[in-house]
MARBA-3410 file (N, C-alpha, C, O; in Angstrom, 1 decimal):
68
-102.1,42.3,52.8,-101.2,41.2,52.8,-100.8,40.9,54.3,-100.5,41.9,55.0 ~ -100.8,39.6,54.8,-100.6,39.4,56.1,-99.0,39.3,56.3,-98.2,38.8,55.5 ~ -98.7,39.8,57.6,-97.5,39.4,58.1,-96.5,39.0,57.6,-95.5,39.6,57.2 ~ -96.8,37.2,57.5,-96.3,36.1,57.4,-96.1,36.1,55.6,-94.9,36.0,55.3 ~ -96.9,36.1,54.6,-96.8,36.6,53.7,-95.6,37.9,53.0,-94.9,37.9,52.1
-95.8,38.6,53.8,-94.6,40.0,53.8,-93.1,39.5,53.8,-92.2,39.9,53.2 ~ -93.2,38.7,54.6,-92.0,37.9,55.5,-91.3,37.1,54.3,-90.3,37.0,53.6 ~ -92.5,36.6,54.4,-92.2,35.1,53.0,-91.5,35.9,51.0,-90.7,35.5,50.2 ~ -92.2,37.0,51.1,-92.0,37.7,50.0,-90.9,38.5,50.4,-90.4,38.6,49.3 ~ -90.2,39.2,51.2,-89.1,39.8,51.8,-88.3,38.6,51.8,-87.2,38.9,51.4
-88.3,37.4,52.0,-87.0,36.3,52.4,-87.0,35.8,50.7,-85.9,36.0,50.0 ~ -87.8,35.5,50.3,-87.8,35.4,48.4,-86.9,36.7,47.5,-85.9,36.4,46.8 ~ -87.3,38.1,47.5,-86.4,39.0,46.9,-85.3,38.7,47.6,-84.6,38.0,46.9 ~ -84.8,38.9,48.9,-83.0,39.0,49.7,-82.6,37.7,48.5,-81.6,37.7,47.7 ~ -83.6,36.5,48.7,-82.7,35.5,47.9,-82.2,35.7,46.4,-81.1,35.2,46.0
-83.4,36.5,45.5,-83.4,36.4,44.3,-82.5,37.5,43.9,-82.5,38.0,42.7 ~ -81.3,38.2,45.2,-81.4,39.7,45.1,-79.6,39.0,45.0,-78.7,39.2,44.1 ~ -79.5,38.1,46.1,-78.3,37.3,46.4,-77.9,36.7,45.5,-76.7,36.7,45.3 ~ -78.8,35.9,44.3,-78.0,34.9,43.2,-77.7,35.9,42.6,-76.5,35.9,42.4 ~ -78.4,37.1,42.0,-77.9,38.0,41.2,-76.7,38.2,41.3,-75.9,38.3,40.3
-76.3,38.4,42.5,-75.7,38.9,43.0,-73.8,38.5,42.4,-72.8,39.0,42.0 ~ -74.5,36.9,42.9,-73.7,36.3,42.5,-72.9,36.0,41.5,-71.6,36.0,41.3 ~ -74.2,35.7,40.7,-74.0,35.7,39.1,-73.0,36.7,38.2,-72.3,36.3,37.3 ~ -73.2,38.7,38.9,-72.7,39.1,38.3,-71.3,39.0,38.9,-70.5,39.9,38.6 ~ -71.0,38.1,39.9,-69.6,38.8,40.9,-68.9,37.0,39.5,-67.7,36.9,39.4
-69.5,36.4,39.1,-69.6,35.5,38.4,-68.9,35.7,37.2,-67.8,35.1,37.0 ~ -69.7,36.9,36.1,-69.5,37.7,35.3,-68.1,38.7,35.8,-68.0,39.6,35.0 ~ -67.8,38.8,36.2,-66.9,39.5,36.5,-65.7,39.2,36.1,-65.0,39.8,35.3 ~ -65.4,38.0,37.0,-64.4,37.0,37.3,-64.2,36.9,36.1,-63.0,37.1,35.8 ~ -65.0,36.6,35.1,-64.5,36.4,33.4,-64.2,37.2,32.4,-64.0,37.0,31.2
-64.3,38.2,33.1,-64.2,39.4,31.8,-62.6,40.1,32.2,-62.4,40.2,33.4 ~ -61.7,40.4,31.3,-60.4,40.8,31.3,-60.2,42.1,32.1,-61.1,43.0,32.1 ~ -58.9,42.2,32.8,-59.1,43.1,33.8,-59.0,44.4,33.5,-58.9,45.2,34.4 ~ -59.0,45.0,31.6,-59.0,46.1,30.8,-59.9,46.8,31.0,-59.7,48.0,30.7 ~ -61.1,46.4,31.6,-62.4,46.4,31.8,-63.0,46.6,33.1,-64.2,46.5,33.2
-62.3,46.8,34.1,-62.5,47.2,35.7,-61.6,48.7,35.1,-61.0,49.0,34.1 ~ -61.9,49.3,36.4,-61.9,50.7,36.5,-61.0,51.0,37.4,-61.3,51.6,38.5 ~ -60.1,50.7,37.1,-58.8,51.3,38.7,-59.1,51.2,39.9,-59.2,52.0,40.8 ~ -59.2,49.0,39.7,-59.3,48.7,41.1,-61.1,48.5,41.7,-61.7,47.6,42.3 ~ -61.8,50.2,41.0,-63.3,50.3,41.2,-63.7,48.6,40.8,-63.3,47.9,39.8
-64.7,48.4,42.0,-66.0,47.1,41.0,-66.7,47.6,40.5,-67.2,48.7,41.0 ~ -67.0,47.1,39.4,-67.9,47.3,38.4,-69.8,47.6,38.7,-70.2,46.8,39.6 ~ -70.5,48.4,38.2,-71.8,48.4,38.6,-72.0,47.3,37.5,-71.3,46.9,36.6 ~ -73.7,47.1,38.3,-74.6,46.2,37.7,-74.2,46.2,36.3,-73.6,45.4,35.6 ~ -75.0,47.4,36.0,-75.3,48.2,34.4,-73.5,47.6,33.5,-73.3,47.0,32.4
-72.7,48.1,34.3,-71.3,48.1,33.8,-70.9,46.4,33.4,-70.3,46.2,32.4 ~ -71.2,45.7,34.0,-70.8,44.7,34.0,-71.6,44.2,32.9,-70.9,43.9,32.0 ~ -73.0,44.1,32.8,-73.7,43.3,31.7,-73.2,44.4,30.2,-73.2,43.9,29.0 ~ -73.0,45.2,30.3,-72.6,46.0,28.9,-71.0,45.5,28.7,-70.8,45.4,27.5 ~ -69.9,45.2,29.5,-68.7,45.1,29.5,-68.7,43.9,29.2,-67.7,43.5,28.6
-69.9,42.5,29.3,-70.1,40.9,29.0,-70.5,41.2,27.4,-70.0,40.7,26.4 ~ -71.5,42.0,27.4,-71.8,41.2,26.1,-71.2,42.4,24.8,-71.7,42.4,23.7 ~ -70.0,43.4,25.3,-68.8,43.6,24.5,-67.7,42.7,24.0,-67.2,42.6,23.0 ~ -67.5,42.2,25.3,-66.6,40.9,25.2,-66.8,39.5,24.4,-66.1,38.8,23.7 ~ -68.1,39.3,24.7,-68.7,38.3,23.5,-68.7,38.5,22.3,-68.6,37.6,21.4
-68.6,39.7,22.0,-68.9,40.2,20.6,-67.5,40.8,20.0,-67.4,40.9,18.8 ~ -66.5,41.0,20.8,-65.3,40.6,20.5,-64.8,39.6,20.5,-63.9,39.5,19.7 ~ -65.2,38.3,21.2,-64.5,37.3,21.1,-65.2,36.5,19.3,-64.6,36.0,18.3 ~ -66.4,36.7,19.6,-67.1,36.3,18.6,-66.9,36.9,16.9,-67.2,36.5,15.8 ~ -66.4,37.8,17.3,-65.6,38.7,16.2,-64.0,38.1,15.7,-63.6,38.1,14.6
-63.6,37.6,16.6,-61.9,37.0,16.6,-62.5,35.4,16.4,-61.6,34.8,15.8 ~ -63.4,34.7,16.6,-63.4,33.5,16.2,-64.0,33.5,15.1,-63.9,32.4,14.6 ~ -64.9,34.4,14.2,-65.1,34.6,12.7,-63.7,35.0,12.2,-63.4,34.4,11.1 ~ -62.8,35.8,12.6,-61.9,36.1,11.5,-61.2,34.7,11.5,-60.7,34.3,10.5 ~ -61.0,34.3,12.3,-60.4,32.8,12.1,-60.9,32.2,11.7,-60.4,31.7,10.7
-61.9,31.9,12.0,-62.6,31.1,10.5,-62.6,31.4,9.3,-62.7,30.5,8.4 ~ -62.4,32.6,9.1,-62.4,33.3,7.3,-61.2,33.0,7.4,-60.9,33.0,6.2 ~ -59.8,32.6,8.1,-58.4,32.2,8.1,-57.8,31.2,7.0,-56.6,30.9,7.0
END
């Protein structure tokens, strides 16, 4: 692989490495603060398991209202 290639594929991951990035600082912001760790930020892993708990609680609380 040449140089310039290396370069181009190194500037592509930093980018793809950054929206993640984002996305989970994203995910964060929406999830209730029961769910952070004494101030700790959350890892990767922690965060996408702590989102799609929270879905499934919320989604849980808008079925029982519907059965209301």
């Amino acid at each position: 692989m040449s140089a310039q290639r290396r370069r181009k594929a190194s500037e592509r991951e930093k980018l793809r490495m950054r929206t993640l990035a984002d996305a989970l600082h994203t995910l964060r912001n929406y999830l209730p603060p029961v769910y952070s760790q004494r101030g700790q930020p959350l890892t990767k892993i922690q965060t996408l398991k702590y989102t799609i708990k929270y879905i499934s609680e919320l989604t849980e609380l808008l079925d029982s209202v519907e059965r209301a």
